[in-house]
C-alpha positions in Angstrom: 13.4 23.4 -35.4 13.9 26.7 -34.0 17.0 27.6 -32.9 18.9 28.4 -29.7 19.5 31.6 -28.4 21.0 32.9 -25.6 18.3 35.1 -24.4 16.2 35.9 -21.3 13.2 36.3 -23.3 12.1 36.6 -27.0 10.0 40.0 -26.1 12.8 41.4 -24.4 15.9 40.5 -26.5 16.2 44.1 -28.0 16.0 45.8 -24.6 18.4 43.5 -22.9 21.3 44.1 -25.7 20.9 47.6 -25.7 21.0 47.6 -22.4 23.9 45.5 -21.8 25.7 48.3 -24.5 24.9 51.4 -22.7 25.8 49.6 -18.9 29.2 49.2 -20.1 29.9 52.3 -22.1 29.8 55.5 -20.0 29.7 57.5 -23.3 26.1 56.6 -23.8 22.8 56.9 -21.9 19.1 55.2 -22.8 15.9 57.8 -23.4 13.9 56.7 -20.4 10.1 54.4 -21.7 12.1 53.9 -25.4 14.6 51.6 -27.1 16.7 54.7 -27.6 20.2 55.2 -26.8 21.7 58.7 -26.9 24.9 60.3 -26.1 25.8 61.0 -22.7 27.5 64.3 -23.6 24.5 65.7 -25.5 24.7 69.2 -24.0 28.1 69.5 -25.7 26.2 69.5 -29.3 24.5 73.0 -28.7 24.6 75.1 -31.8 25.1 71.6 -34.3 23.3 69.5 -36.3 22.3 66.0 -34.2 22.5 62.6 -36.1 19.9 59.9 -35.6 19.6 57.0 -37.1 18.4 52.9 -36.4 16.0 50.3 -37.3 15.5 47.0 -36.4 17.7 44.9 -33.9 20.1 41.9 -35.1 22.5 44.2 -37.1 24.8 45.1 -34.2 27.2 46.5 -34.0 24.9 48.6 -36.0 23.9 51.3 -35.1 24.6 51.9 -31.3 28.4 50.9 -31.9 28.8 54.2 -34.3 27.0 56.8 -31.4 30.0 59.2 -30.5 32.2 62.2 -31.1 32.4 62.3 -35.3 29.4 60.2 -35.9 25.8 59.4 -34.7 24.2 61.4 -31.6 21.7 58.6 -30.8 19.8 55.8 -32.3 16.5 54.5 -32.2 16.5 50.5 -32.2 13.2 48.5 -33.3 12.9 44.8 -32.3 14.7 42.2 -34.1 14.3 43.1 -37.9 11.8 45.6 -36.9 11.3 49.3 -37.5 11.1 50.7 -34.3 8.4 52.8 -33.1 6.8 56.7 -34.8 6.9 57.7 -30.9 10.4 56.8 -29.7 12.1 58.2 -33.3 10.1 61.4 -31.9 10.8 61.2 -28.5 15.2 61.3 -29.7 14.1 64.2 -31.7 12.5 66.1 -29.1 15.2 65.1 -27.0 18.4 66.1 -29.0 16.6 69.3 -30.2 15.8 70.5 -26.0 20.0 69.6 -25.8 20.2 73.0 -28.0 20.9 71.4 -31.4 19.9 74.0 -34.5 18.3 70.6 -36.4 18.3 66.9 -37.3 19.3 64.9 -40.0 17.1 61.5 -39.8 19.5 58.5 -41.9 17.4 55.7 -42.8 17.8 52.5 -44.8 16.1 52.0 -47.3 12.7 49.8 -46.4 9.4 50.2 -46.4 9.0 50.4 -42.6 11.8 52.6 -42.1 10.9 54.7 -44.5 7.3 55.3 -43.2 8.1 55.2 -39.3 11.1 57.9 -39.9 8.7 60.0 -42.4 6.2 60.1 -39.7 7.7 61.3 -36.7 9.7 63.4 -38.8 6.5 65.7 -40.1 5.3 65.4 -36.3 8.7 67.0 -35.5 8.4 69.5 -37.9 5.3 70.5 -36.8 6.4 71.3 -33.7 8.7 73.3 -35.2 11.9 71.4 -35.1 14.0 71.3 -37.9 14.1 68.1 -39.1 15.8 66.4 -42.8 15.9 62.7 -43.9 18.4 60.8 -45.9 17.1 57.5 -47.0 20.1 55.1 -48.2 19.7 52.8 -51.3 23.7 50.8 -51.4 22.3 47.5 -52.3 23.8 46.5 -55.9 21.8 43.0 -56.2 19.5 44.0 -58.6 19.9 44.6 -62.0 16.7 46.0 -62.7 15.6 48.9 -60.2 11.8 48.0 -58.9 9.6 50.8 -57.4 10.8 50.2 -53.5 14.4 50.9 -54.9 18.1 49.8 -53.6 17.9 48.3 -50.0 19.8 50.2 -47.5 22.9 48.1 -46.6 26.3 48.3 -45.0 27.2 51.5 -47.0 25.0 53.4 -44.5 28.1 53.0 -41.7 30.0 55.1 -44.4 27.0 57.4 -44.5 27.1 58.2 -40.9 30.9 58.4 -40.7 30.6 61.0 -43.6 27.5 63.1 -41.9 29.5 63.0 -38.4 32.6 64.2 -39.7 30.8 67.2 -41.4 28.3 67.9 -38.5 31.2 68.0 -36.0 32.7 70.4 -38.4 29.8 72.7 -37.8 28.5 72.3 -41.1 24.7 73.2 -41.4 21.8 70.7 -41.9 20.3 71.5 -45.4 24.5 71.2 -46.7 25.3 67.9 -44.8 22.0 66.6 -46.0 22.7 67.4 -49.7 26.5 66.5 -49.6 25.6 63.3 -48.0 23.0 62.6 -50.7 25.7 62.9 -53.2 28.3 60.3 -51.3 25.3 57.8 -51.5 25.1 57.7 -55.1 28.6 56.7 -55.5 28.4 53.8 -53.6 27.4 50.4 -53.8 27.1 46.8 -51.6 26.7 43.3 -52.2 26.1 40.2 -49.7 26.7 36.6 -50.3 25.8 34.0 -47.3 26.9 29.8 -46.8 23.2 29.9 -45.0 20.7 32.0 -43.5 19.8 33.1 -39.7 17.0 32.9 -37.4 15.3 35.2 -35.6 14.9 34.7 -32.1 11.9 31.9 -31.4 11.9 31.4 -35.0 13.4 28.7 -37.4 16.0 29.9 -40.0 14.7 32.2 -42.6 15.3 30.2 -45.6 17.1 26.8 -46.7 20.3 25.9 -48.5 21.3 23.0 -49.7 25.0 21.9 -49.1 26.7 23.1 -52.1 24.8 26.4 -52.5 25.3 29.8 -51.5 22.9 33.0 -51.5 23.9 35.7 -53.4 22.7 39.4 -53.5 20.6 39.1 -50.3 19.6 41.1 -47.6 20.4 42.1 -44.2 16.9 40.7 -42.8 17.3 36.9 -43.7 15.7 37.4 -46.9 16.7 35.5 -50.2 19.1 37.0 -52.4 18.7 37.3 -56.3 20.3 34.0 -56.9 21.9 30.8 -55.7 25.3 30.0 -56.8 27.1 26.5 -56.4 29.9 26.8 -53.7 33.2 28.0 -54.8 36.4 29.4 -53.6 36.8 32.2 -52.4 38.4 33.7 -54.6 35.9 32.5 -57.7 32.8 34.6 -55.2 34.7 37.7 -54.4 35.2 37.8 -58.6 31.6 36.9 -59.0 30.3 39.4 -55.9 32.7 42.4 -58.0 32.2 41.5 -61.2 28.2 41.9 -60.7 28.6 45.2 -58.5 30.3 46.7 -61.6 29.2 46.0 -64.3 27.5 48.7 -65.8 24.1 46.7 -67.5 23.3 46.3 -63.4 21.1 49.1 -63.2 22.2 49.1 -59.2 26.0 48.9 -60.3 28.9 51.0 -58.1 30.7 52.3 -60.8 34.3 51.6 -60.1 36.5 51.0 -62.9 40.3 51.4 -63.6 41.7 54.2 -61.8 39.0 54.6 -59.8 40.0 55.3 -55.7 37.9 53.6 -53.8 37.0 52.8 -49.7 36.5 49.1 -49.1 34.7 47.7 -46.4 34.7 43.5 -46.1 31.5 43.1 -43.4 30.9 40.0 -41.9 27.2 39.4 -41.5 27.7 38.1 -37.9 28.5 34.1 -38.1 31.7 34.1 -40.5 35.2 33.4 -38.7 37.8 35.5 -38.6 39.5 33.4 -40.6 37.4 33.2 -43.5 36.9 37.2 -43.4 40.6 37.5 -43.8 40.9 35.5 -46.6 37.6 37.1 -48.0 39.8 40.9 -47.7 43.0 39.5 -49.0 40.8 37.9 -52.1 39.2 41.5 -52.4 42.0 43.6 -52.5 43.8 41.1 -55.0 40.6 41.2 -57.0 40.4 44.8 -57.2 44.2 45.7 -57.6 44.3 43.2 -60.7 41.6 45.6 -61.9 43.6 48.8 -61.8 41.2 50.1 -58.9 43.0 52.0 -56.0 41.9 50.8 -52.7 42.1 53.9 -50.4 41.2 52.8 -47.1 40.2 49.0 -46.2 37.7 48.5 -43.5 37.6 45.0 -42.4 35.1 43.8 -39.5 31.6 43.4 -38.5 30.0 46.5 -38.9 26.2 46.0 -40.1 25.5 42.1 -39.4 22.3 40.0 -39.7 22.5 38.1 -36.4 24.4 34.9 -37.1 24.6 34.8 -41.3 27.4 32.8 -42.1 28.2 35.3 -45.1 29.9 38.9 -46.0 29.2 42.3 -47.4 31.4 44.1 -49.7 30.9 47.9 -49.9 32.9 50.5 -52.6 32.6 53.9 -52.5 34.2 56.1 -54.8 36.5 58.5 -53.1 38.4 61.7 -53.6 40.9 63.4 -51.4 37.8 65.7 -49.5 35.7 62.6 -48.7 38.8 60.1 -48.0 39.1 63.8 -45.2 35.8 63.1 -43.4 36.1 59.1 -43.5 39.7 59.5 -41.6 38.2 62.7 -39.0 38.7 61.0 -35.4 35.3 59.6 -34.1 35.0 58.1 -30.4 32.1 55.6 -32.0 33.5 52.3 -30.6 32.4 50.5 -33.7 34.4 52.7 -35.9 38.3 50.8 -36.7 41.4 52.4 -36.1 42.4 52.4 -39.7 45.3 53.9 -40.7 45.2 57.6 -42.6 46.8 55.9 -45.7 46.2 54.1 -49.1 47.1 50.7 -48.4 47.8 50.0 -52.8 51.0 50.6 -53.8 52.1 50.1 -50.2 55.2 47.3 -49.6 53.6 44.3 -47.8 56.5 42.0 -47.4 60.1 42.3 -45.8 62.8 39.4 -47.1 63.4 37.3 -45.1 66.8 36.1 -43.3 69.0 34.1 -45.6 69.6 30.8 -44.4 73.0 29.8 -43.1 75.3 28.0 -45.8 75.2 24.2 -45.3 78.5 22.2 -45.5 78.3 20.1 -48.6 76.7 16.9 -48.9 80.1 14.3 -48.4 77.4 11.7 -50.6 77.2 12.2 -54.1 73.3 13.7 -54.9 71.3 11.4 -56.9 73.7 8.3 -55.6 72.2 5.0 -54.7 71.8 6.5 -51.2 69.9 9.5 -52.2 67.7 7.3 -54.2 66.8 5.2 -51.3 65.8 8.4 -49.2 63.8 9.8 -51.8 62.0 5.8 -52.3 61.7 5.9 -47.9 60.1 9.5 -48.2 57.7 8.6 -51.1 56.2 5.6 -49.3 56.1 7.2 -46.2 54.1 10.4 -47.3 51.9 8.1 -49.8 51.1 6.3 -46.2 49.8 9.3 -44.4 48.0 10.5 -47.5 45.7 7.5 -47.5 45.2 7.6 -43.7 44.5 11.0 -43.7 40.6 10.3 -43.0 41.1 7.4 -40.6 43.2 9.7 -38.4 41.0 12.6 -39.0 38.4 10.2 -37.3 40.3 9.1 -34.4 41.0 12.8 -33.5 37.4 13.7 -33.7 37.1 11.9 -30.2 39.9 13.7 -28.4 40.9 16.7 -30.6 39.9 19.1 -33.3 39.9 16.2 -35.5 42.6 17.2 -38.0 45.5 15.0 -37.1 45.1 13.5 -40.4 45.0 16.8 -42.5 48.6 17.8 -40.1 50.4 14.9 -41.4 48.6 14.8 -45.2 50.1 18.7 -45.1 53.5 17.5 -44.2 53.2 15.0 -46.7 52.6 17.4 -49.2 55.3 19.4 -48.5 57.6 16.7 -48.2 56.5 15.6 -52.1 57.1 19.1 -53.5 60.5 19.1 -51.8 61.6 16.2 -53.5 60.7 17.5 -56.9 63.3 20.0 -56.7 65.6 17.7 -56.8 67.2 14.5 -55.0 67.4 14.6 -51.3 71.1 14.6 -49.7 72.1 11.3 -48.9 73.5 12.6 -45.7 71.4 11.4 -42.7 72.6 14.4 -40.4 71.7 17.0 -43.7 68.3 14.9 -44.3 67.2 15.2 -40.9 68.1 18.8 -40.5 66.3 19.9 -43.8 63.4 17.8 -42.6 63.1 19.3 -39.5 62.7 22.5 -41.2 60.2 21.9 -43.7 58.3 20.0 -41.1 58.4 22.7 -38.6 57.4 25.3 -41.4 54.8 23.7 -43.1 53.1 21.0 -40.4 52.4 22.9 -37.4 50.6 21.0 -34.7 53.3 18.9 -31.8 54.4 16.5 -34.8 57.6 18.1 -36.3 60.1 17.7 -33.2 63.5 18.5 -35.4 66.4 15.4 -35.3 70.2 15.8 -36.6 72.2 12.6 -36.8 75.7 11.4 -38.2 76.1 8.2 -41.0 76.0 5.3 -38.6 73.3 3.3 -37.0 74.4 4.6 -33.2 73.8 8.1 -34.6 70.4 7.0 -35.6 69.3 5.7 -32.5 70.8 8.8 -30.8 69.0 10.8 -32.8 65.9 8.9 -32.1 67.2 9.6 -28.5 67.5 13.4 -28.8 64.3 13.3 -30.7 62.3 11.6 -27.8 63.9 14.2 -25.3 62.6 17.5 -27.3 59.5 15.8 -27.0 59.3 14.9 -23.3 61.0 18.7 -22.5 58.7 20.6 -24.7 55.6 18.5 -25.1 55.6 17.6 -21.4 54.2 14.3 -22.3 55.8 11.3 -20.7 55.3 7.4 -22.2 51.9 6.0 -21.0 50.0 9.8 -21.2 48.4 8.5 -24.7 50.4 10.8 -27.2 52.5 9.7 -30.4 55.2 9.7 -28.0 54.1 6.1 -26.9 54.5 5.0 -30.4 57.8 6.2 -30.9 59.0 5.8 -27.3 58.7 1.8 -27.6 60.4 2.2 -30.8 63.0 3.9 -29.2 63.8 1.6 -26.8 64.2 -1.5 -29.8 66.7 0.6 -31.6 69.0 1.1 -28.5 70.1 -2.6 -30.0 72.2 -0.4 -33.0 74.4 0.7 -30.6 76.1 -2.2 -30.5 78.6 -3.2 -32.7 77.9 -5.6 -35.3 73.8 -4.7 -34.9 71.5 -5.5 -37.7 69.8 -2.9 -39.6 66.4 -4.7 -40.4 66.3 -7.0 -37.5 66.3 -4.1 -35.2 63.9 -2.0 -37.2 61.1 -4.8 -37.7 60.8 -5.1 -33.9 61.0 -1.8 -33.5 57.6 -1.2 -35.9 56.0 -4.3 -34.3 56.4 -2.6 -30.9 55.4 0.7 -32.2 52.6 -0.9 -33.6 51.7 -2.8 -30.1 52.2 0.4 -28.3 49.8 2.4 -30.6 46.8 0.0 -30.1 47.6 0.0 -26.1 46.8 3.8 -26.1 43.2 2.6 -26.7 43.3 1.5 -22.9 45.4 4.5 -21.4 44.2 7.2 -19.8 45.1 10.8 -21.6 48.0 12.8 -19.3 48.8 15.4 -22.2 47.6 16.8 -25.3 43.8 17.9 -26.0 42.8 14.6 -25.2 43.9 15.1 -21.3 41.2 17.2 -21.3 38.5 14.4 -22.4 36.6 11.9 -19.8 39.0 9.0 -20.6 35.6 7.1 -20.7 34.5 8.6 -23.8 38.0 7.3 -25.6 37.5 4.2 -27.2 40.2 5.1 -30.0 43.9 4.6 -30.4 45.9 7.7 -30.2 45.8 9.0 -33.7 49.3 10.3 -33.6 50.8 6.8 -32.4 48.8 4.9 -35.1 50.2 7.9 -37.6 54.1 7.5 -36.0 54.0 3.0 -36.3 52.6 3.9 -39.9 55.4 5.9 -40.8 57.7 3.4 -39.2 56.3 0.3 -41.2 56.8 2.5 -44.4 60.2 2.8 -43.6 60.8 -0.6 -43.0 58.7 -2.1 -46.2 60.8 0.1 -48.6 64.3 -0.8 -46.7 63.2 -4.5 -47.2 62.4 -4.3 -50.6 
């Protein structure tokens, strides 16, 4: 099945990005008949070096996001995964050298396309008598034994173009940038892993992978890697991904080792979340520290992707204090991040936090029969949400993001490995308040409202009271809009009997879970007044509220332990 795409055409789909770029950044301007983009201030470059580089669509921000000040002068874009055209790579040439610039340096990934299309118009160029040089970049670290066509030119080349800009807006000459830069390539290295491939525009997904695989080593064009790995952490693949870019019987290998300074740049190949690509850095840098490697400057983004690949690239280059010099020189590419001028090992990540305030003592001896009966109440009630942590996952699915279960399973969790430091005070008030805390900490989500109460049963229907107030203030949910709040509203309104003197614990709490329970499976028939589910056709909710059927659970536990 091909997929979707949000496209005006498949012919035109290259044209119409670019496009869109240039129309909304004044610093750029297209070459008139080409898929070439150019700076707008290209008269300002008389008596440099211009930079041009490109290839094939699908990569972006690469590489129209790195033309500016300190970094490319224009770009030639191909179609998707394409090598553009021998006459539009001339036509930039042509063009940047009538701007007044003393020569060009051509930086092309390595692939065969590439390679020839750039070669071409380059000896056209130079037979015209412009001054023309060619880098071709080689980062890929995939393969352990080197084949003819050589390393595939990867995310590195960002680096590469950040290095040449620096040095050509230093005024450095072309023969000397091209030579330095050849030297920076050499000491660098990138490898890609990916959950699952892409698809080209009017096309069906490149390759296929089953659910528990994932592609390492693979390329920027769809194509497969060098092997498939089952799924892991991601920890376990950011050990795997270094631990194959350095070691030194890869005949591709970076080579980093202890002591080595290096840049790091975690690339997201265009469908991985933010999420996972932070996680992904924080794995990297933990990776690499634990190997004695300094980590100089960390570069986290998209910066060379491959359409939608769900999957990242990890590139190392080698650094001294000259080089980390032209990676930090200001650029106006609006690709490039703002990264700070500093090596982020060694530097202090964390700030203590505020010590809590001092708790009055517990009047109840710890580990009394009291204690022990919280601690039995907790156990049963976070052994209840455990095992209906996939029935409420389900009902949430209808309404919500469908992880109502996994909220309260993670407070039950929590709740589990507070216990095991030790009993919990007997104290209701001290109970609820240490509660409320970890709840609030460790839940998240509109479930951890935070109660206080005294000894006696008024105090615990006035906390369930104050409880059901926060709620109402700060939830702006009202009893009948569908929410928890049902749930523990009609349960609410049973233990008003404990006010009164002489009020029986059980009696009251066994009609308060039945009406909990009774109020839970009416939220089937209400329509939803707040919460994500307010924002669902209440047609399409067949479902109890998921966090009413999780509050009457919670209340039954408490009752079946109390009886027992």
């Amino acid at each position: 099945m091909t997929s979707k795409k949000l496209v005006n055409s498949v012919a035109g789909c290259a044209d119409d990005a670019l496009a869109g770029l240039v129309a909304c950044n004044p610093n750029l301007q297209l070459l008139q008949g080409h898929r070439v983009a150019l700076r707008s201030d290209l008269d300002s470059l008389k008596g440099r070096v211009a930079l041009l580089s490109g290839g094939g669509s699908g990569h972006e921000p690469a590489h129209a996001g790195f033309i500016g000040k300190g970094m490319l002068t224009g770009v030639i874009a191909g179609a998707v995964f394409t090598s553009p055209a021998v006459g539009s790579i001339l036509a930039a040439i042509r063009a940047v050298a009538q701007a007044g610039t003393v020569g060009t340096l051509l930086i092309v990934k390595n692939y065969t396309g590439d390679r020839l299309n750039f070669g071409l118009a380059r000896e056209q160029a130079r037979a015209e008598g412009i001054p023309v040089e060619m880098v071709v970049i080689g980062d890929d670290s995939a393969f352990t034994v080197l084949k003819k066509a050589g390393r595939r030119g990867l995310c590195g080349t960002v680096l590469i173009h950040k290095v040449a800009g620096a040095l050509a807006e230093a005024g450095v000459g072309l023969e000397e940038i091209a030579k330095q830069v050849n030297v920076v390539a050499k000491a660098m290295g990138t490898l890609g892993v990916s959950l699952s491939s892409c698809s080209v525009p009017g096309s069906k997904p490149t390759f296929e992978l089953s659910a528990d695989e994932v592609e390492l080593g693979l390329g920027i064009h769809g194509e497969a890697g060098v092997r498939r790995i089952k799924m892991a952490t991601a920890d376990e693949i950011v050990k795997l991904m270094l631990d194959h870019m350095t070691n030194t019987t890869n005949a591709s290998h970076v080579p980093v080792q202890p002591g080595s300074s290096v840049v790091m740049m975690v690339n997201n190949l265009g469908g991985l979340s933010f999420l996972e690509l932070g996680i992904i850095a924080d794995a990297t840098v933990r990776s690499l520290e634990g190997r004695g490697v300094k980590i100089a400057r960390a570069l986290v983004g998209t910066f060379m992707s491959a359409l939608e690949m769900p999957g990242i690239s990890l590139t190392l280059l080698l650094v001294d204090e000259p080089l980390l010099k032209l990676i930090d020189a200001e650029t106006t590419a609006a690709a490039w991040p703002n990264v700070a001028a500093v090596s982020i090992t060694g530097r202090k990540r964390s700030r203590v936090a505020p010590a809590e305030p001092q708790e009055a003592p517990d009047s109840t001896a710890a580990g009394g029969s009291a204690s022990k009966r919280m601690a039995l109440v907790l156990e049963r009630v976070c052994s209840t949400l455990l095992g209906l942590e996939e029935h409420l996952n389900a009902l949430d699915r209808a309404a919500g993001d469908g992880d109502c279960g996994t909220t309260h399973s993670r407070a039950a969790r929590a709740i589990q490995e507070w216990l095991k430091e030790g009993p919990p005070p007997a104290s209701p008030a001290q109970l609820l308040s240490k509660l409320s805390v970890l709840l609030l900490e460790k839940m998240g989500g509109s479930s951890g409202a935070p109660l206080k109460a005294k000894t006696s049963l008024p105090a615990w229907s006035a906390a369930m009271d104050a409880g059901l107030e926060a709620m109402q203030k700060y939830g702006k949910a009202a009893p009948g809009d569908r929410t928890m709040l049902d749930s523990l509203w009609a349960a609410g309104q049973e233990l008003q009997a404990w006010k009164s003197p002489g009020a029986d614990l059980l009696q009251v709490l066994t009609k308060a879970v039945k009406s909990a329970e009774a109020a839970a499976e009416a939220t089937k028939n209400m329509e939803a007044g707040a919460g994500r589910a307010s924002y669902i056709s209440s047609a399409r909710l067949e479902q109890p509220d998921p966090g009413a059927v999780a509050a009457a659970a919670i209340l039954r536990a408490i009752l079946e332990v109390l009886q027992s």
